[in-house]
N, C-alpha and C positions, 0 to 999 in steps of 0.2 A: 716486580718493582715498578711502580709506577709515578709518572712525575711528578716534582713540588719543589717545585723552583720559580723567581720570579722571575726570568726567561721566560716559561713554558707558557703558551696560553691561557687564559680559563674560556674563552668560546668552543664551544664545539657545533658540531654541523651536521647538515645531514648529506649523502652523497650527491641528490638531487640540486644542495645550494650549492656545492662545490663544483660541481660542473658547469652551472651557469654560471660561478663568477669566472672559471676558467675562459670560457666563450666569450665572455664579456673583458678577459684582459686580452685576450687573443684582435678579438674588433676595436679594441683600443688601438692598435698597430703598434704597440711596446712588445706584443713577442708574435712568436706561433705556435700549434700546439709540441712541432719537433724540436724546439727551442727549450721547452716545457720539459721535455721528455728528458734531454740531454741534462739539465738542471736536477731534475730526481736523479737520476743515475750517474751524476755526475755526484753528489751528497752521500751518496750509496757507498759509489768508490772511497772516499773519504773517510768513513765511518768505518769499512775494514780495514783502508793503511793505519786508523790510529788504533785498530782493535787488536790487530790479524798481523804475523810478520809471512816473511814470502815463506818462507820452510812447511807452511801448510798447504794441503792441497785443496784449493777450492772448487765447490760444485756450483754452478748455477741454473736452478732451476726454471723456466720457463711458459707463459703460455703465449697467446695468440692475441692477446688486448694490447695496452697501451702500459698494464703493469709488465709486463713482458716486455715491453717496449724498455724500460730503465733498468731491467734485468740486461739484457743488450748492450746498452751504454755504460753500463758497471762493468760485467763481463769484460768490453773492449777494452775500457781505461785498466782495468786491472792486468789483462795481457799485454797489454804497451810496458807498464809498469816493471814487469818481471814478473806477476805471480805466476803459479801452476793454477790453471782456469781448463777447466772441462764445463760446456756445457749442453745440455740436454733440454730439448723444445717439445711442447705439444703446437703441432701445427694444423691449418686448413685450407682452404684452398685459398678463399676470401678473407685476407689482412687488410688492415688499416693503414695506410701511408705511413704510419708513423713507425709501426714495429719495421714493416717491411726495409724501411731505410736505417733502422738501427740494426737490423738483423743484416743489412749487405756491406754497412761499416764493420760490424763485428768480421765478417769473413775477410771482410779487405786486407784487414789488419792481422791477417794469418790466424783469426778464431775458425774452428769448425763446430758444426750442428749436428749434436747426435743423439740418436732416437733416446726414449725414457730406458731408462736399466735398476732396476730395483740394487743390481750388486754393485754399479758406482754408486748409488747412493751412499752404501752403508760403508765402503771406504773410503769416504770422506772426512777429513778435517770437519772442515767448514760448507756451509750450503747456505747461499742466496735464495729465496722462495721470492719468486716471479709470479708466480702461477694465475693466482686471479685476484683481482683489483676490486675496485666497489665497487664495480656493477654486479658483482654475482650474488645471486639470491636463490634461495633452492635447495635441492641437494644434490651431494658430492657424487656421483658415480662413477664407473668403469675404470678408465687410467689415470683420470687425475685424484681419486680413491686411492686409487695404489697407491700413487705417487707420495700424495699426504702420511695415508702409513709405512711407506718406507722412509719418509723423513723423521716420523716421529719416534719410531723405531731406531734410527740409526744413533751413536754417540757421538754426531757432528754437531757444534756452537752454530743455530741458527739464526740469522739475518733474516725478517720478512719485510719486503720494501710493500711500502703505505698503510696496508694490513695484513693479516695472517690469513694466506691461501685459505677459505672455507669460513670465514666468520663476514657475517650481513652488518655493513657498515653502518646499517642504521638501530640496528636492535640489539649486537653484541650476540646473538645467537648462531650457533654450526655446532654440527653432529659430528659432522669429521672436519679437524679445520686444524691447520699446522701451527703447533706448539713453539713458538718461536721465546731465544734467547732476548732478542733487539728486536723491537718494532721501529722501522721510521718511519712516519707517516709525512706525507709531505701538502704543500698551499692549507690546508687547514685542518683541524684537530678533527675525527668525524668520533661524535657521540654516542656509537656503537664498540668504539675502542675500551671505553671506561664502566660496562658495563655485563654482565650475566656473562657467559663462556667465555667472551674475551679476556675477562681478567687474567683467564689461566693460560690463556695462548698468544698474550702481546708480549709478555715478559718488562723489559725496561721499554717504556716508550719515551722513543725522541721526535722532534719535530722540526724540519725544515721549510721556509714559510713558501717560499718564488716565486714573491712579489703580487699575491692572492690577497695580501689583504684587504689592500682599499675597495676591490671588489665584491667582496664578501657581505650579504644581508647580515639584520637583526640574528644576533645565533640563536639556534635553538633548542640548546641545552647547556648550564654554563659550569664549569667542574669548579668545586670547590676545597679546599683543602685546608692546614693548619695555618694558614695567614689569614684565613678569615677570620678564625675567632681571634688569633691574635690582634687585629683590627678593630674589633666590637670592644672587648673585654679592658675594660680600665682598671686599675687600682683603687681601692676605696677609698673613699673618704676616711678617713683621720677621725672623725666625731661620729662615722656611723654606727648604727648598733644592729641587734638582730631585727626589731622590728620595721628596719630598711629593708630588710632582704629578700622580706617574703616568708608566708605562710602556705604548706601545704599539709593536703588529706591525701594518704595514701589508699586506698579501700581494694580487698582483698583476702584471698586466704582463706580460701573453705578448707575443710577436713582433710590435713594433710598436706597441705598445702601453704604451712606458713614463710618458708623459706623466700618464697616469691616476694610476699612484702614485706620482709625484711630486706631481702638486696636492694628494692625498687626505693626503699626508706632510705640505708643508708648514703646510696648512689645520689641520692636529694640531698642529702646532707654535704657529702662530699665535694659535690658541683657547685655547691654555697647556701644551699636556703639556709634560712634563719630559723626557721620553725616545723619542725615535720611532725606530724600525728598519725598514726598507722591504725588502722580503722581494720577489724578483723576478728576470728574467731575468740571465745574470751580464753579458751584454752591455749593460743598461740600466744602469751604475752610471754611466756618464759621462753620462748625461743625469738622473740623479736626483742627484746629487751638483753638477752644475755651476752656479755664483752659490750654491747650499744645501748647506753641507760641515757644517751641523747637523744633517742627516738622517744617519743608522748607515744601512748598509748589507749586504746578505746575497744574494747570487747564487745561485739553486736550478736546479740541470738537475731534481735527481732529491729525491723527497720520501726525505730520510734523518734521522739522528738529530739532525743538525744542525738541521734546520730544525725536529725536535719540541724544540729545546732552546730555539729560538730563540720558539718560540711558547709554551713554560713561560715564559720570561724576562721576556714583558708582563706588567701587569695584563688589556690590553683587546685584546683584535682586531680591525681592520677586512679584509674579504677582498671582495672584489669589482671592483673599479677595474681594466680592463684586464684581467680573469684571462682572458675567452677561454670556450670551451666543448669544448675538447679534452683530450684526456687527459690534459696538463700541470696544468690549471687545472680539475680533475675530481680528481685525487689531495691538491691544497693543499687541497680543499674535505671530502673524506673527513677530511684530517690534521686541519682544524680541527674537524672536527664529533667525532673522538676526544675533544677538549680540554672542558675543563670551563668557560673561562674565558667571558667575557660577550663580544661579541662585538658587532660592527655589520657587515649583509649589505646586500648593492648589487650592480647591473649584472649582470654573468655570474654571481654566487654567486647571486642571487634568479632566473634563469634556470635553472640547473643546480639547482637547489631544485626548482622546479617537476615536477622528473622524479621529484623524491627523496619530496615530500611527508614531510619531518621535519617535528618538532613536537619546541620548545625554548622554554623560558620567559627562558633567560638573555641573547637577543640582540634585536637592535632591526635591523626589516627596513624600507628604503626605496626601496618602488619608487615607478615612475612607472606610468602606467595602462597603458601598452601592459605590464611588468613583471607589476602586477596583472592582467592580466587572463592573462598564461600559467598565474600563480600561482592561480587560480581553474578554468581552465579555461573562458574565457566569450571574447568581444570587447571589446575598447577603449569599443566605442559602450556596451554594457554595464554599465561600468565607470565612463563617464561620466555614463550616467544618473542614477546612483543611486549617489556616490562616497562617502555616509555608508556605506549598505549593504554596499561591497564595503570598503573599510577593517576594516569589522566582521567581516566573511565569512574577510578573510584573518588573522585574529588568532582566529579560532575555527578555525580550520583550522592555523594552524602556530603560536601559540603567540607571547609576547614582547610586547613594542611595536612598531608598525606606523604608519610613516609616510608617509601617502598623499601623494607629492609632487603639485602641480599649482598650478592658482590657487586660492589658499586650501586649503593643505594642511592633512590633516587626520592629524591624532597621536591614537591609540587602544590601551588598554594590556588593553581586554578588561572596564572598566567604565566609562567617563568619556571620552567622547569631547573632542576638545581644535579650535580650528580657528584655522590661524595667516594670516588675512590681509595678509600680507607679500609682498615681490617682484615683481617684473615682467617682462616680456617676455623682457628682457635675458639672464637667465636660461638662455633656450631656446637654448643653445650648449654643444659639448662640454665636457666635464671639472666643470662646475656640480655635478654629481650627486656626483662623487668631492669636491667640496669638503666640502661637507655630510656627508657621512660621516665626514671627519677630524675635524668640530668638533664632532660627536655623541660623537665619541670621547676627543676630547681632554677633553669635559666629563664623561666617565662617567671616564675615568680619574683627576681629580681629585676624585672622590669624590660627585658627584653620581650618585641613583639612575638608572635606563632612562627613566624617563616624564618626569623634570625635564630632564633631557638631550637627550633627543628634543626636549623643548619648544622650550627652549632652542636646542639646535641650529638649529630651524628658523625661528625668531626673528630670532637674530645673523646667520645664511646670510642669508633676505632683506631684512632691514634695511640688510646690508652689500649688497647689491643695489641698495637702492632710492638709496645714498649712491653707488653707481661710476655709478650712469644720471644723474645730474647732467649727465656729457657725452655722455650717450646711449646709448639700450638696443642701438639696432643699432650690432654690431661688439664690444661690451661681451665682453669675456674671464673666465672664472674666475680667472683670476690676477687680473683686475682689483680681485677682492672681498677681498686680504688683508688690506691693510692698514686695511682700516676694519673688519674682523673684529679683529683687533686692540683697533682703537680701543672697540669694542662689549661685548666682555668687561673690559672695565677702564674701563667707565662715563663714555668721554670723550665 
């Protein structure tokens, strides 16, 4: 569960700017960094008296940074307090002033330091994860490995203070990284929380600010969520009609493959266009048409005048959904790329791209990382390490708005990275992809630009996601997501 609230931020950061505004509140002479430290861990405390009553037994886990450091000052307020507090340090010889003196409060105050033990772990209530902070980047070895998988392992409600011990605060990647109930993250939101493995191991993120913000640069990734579109999206006019709304060409659908632009058509429709035409095999019309006789219709053996009239006639393009990668679905994709008009790319179009390496400013590409990565020329694994990077990579390289599908996709227009924490599992079933495309389009053909539409689009897509896994993600269908894409552009 992740945040959407007007409280919660939309900046996010990257660990390098958040250390310099710390240093830069610290040379203010308004704090110091042990001032800092006692502030997390003081918020820390906090967050278990309203979660946690005393009758649990609490673990707090440890290392040797400065997240260690408010692991300490939690640990201590909670022993003053009454709870039952054990806790367990990875230490080394050479500390930082800061742990050191939270680490000789905590003793003062009748806490003791005791080595790692995989069996408190696992009879624990509750567990604090201390472990490591944003600076760690890497991988997880020897005892702090353990450590991670005895926490993840054990049936304790976990707390991880700023981030979750093993996840890279700038990319959202870790191979072993602690699976936390509550993330708090504290002075600023960091951009790696809202994205690829983190999604699975922040759980609820909360945010505590201490007084970081004035300090804080231009951010450099900014989350977005269901008040956006609620912001954009008006009520219509009273006298509009359909040829307000917008016309689109959906094009797709080789052999077998009609289903695709079917979803990709009615999810256009659904999201508001006025006008859809589903451009496709002429044997697919009884399956694009049947229960949706609001879908137009256009049968292509062969790329002729007809089909370039039929693609002057939209405002907006979608080409991808089902096209295939043979020569059928290789000639729709030259015809569109003739056209001048804007245009939304998916599945076999951003495949069949990847040979072509164009570069267009007027369409909006969304793949997924296996997609990204032919589009790049790299691997998957690649792709996922570093999915701010490659987002960036493929919008320098072809042009448009690029929307990196995944958990916590991420929308990039070539200045302003965007990251839409929405969606789940559910998801990861055919035709989802072709849905999102129509309701990218459907909102660029009512007059919204590329980049609010992308937004948008990827908004309403998993918002209406996360409304159809009410009755569960496994089994969950892209048709399942219509009718609450509906409800979602029209603010019910």
């Amino acid at each position: 569960m992740l945040p959407n609230g007007p409280t919660f931020p939309c900046e996010m950061f990257l660990s390098s700017q958040v250390r310099t505004a710390e240093q830069k509140f610290v040379d203010s002479g308004n704090t110091d960094f042990y001032r800092l430290v006692e502030s997390a861990g003081n918020a820390a405390f906090e967050q278990i008296e309203m979660a946690q009553d005393k009758s649990r037994s609490i673990l707090v886990v440890v290392g040797y940074g400065n997240n260690g450091a408010d692991g300490y000052v939690c640990a201590r307020r909670l022993l003053e307090s009454g709870y039952s507090v054990a806790l367990m340090a990875f230490t080394r010889e050479k500390m930082g002033d800061e742990v050191l003196k939270a680490q000789r409060l905590f003793i003062e105050s009748g806490g003791e330091v005791e080595c790692f033990s995989p069996e408190k772990v696992a009879s624990a209530d509750v567990i604090i994860d201390g472990l490591l902070g944003i600076g760690f980047s890497g991988e997880i070895k020897g005892d702090f490995k353990l450590a991670i998988d005895s926490i993840n392992s054990s049936d304790a409600w976990v707390l991880s203070l700023d981030i979750p011990s093993g996840i890279n605060a700038d990319t959202g990647t870790g191979i072993n990284a602690v699976e936390a109930d509550v993330t708090l993250t504290f002075g600023a939101v960091k951009q790696g929380l809202m994205t690829g493995r983190a999604r699975h191991c922040v759980g609820q993120l909360l945010f505590k600010a201490l007084g970081l913000t004035e300090y804080l640069p231009q951010a450099n990734s900014i989350n977005v969520s269901i008040d956006y579109v609620n912001k954009h999206i008006k009520p219509r006019d009273r006298d509009s009609h359909k040829g307000l709304s917008g016309k689109v060409s959906v094009i797709g659908g080789d052999a077998g493959m009609a289903g695709a632009v079917r979803l990709a058509g009615e999810a256009c429709l659904r999201a508001g266009a006025g006008l859809v035409t589903v451009i496709s095999r002429p044997e697919h019309q009884i399956v694009v048409n049947s229960n949706r006789p609001e879908l137009m219709f256009w049968g292509c053996e062969l790329v002729d005048m007809e089909v370039y009239l039929r693609l002057g006639w939209a405002n907006i393009l979608v080409i991808g959904p089902g096209l295939g990668k043979q020569d059928w679905g290789y000639n729709l994709l030259k015809a569109v790329g003739l056209s001048d008009k804007p245009c939304v790319m998916d599945a076999d179009a951003l495949n069949l791209l990847s040979a072509e390496h164009g570069r267009q400013d007027h369409w909006v590409l969304t793949p997924h990382s296996g997609e990204a990565a032919r589009l790049l020329g790299i691997s998957t694994l690649e792709v996922e390490n570093d999915r701010f990077a490659a987002v960036k990579a493929i919008q320098q390289k072809y042009g448009g708005v690029v929307v990196l599908k995944g958990p916590g996709t991420l929308i990039y227009d070539g200045s302003q990275c965007y990251v839409a924490p929405v969606g789940n599992p559910g998801l990861a079933s055919g035709g989802c992809g072709d849905v999102l495309s129509g309701i990218i389009a459907a909102l660029m053909a009512q007059g919204f630009d590329k980049l609010s539409s992308a937004i948008m689009g990827v908004v309403v897509h998993g918002e209406a996601a996360d409304r159809a896994a009410i009755d569960g993600e496994r089994g969950m269908l892209a048709s399942d997501l219509m009718p609450h894409i509906r409800q979602l552009v029209n603010k019910i």
